[in-house]
C-alpha positions in Angstrom: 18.4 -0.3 3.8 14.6 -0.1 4.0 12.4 -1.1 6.7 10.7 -4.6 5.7 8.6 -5.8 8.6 8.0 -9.1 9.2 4.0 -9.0 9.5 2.7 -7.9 6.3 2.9 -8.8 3.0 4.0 -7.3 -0.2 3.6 -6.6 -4.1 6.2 -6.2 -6.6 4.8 -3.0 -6.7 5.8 -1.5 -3.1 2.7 -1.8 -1.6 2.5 -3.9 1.7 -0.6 -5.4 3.2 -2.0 -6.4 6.9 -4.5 -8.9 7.0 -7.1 -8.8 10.1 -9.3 -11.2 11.2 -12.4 -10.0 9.9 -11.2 -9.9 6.3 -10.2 -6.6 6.0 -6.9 -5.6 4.3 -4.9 -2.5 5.2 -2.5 -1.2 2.4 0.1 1.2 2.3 3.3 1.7 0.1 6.7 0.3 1.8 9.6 2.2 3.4 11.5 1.3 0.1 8.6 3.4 -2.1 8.9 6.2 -0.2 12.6 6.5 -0.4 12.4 6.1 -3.9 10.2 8.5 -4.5 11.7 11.0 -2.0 9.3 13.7 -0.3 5.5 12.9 -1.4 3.6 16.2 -2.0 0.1 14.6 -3.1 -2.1 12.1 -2.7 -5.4 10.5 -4.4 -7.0 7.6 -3.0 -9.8 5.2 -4.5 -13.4 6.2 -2.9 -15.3 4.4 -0.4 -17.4 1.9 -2.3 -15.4 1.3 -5.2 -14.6 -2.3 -6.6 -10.8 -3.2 -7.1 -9.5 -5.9 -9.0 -5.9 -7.4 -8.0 -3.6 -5.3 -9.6 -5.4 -2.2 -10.5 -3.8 0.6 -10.6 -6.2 3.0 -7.8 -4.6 6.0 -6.9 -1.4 8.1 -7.3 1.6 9.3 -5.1 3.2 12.4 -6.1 6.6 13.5 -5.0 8.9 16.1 -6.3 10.7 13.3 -8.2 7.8 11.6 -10.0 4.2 10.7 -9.8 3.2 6.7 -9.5 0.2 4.7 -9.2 -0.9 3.1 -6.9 -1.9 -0.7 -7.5 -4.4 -3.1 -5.4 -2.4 -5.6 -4.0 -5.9 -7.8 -3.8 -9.7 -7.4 -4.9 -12.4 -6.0 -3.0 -14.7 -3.5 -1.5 -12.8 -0.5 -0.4 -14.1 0.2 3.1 -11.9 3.3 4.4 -9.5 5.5 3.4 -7.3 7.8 5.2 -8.5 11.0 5.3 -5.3 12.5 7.1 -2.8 11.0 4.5 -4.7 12.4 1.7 -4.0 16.0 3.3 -0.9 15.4 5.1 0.8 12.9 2.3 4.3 13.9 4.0 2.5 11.1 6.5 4.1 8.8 4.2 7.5 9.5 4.6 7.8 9.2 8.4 5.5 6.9 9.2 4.4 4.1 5.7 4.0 1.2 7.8 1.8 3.2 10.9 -0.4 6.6 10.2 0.8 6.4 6.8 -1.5 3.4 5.5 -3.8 4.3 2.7 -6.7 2.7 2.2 -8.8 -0.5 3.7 -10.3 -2.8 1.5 -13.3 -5.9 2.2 -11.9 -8.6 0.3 -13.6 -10.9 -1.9 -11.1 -13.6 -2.4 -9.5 -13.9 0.8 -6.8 -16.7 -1.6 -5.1 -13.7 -3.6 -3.0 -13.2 -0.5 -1.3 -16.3 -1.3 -0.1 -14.9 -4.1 1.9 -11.9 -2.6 5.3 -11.8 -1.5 6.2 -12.4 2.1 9.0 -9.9 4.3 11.6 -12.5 2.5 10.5 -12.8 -0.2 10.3 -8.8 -0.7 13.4 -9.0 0.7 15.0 -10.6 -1.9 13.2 -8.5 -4.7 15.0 -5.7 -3.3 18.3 -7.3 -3.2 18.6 -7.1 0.3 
């Protein structure tokens, strides 16, 4: 059964988001991604700078069972990204929710997330 904590909020797509207070948004992929895709190899993030839209597909993980995109759970600037994942992606598989987060993002319509799912509610998606 896959880690779902309580805090953050989630995408249909396995990606999880923290909200701080300053309107930045952390995202990572979920415990249940990274099981599913089994032992990531490769990363690509978006840049520093770029504009997302909700739902944009941004970036890829590659295991040694698939490659899949990566989606923007909300829009906005993207203000960091982590460096270390992108070198050590195996980050991902023992740690998604802590060193494994991907990418930081300014948003620009703080009202999207509203619209994701909450630990329940991911919960459910996943039959849990």
């Amino acid at each position: 059964m896959s880690s779902i904590p309580a805090d953050l909020h989630y995408t249909a797509e396995h990606e999880w988001l923290s909200l701080s207070a300053d309107g930045v948004a952390r995202i990572g992929i979920t415990d249940h991604a990274q099981e599913a895709l089994g032992d990531i190899v490769f990363l690509t993030l978006p840049s520093v700078g770029a504009t997302l839209a909700a739902g944009q597909a941004c970036g890829e993980v590659e295991s040694t069972k698939s490659v899949s995109d990566i989606y923007a759970p909300v829009s906005g600037e993207v203000v960091a990204r982590n460096e270390s994942a992108e070198t050590a992606p195996e980050t991902l598989n023992a740690d998604p929710y802590g060193a494994g987060w991907l990418f930081e993002v300014r948003l620009t319509d703080a009202s999207e997330v509203a619209s994701l799912l909450d630990a329940a509610g991911y919960a459910a998606l996943l039959g849990q």
